[in-house]
N, C-alpha and C positions, 0 to 999 in steps of 0.2 A: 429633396432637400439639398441646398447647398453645402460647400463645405464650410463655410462661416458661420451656418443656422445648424450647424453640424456642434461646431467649437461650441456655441453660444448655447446650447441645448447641455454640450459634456459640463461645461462652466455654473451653468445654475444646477444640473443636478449636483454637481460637487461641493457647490456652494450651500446647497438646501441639508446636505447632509453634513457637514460642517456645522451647521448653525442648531441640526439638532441633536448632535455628539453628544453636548455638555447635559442637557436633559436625562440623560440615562443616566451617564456618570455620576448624575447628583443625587441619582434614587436611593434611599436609604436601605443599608441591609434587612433581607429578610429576618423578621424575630424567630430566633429557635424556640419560644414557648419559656424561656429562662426569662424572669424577669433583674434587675440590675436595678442595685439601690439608686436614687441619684446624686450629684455631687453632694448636697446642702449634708448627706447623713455619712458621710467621709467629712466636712469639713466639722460638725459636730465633736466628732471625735479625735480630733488633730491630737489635742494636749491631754488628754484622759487616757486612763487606763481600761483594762479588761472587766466589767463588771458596772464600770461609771454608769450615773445617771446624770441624762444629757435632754436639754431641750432643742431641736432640730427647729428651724424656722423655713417652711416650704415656699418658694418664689411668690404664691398667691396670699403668702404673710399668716397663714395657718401655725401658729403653734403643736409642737406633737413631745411626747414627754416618750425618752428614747431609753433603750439602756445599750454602751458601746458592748459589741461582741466581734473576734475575728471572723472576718470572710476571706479565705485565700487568698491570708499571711495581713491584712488589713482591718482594722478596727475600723468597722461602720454601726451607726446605730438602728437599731433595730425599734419600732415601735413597743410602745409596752403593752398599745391595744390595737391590735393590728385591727384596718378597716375590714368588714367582710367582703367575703370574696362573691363575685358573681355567682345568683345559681345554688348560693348555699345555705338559703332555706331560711326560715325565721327564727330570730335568737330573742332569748329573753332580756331584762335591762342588764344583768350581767356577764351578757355577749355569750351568753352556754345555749345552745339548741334546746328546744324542750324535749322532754325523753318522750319515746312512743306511748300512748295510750294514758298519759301522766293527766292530772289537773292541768287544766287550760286560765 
C-alpha cells in the first residue's frame, strides 16, 4: 500500500467514525425501573393547590380526572384511577382484584 492509499484509508476510517459519534450520543438513558410523570401532569397542576382536582389532557387528547399531590417538592397530578399495571391479574368493574376462592 502506498502512502496516499495509506492517508486515504486513515481519512475514511476517521471519517466513518465521525459520522457514527452522533448515533450513540443520541441514545436515550438507560430506565432505572422509576417511572416520571409526564409534562401534560406538572402542567395540570401549575395554579392549584395540594389536594386539587385536575383534568390532565394526554398528547393522544385522552381525558384523565387527576388529583394534584407533591412529588420531590412539585405538585404533579396523579390519576384518580390509575391504569393497571402489567401482569397484575384481573380486576373486577371497580378495579379491586377478586379475593381468592370468592364468587366469580
Amino acid at each position: 500500500m502506498t502512502i496516499d492509499q495509506q492517508h486515504l484509508c486513515i481519512l475514511l476510517s476517521g471519517l466513518l467514525l465521525a459520522l457514527t459519534l452522533p448515533a450513540f450520543a443520541d441514545k436515550p438513558p438507560e430506565r432505572s425501573g422509576k417511572r416520571t410523570p409526564p409534562p401534560e401532569a406538572y402542567t395540570a397542576c401549575e395554579e392549584a393547590a395540594a389536594g386539587a382536582s385536575v383534568t390532565v389532557t394526554l398528547p393522544h387528547g385522552e381525558s384523565v380526572a387527576a388529583t394534584c399531590r407533591d412529588l420531590d417538592g412539585r405538585l404533579v397530578a396523579f390519576p384518580d384511577s390509575p391504569p393497571p399495571r402489567h401482569g397484575g391479574g384481573p380486576r373486577g368493574e371497580d378495579g379491586v382484584a377478586p379475593e381468592a376462592g370468592g364468587e366469580q
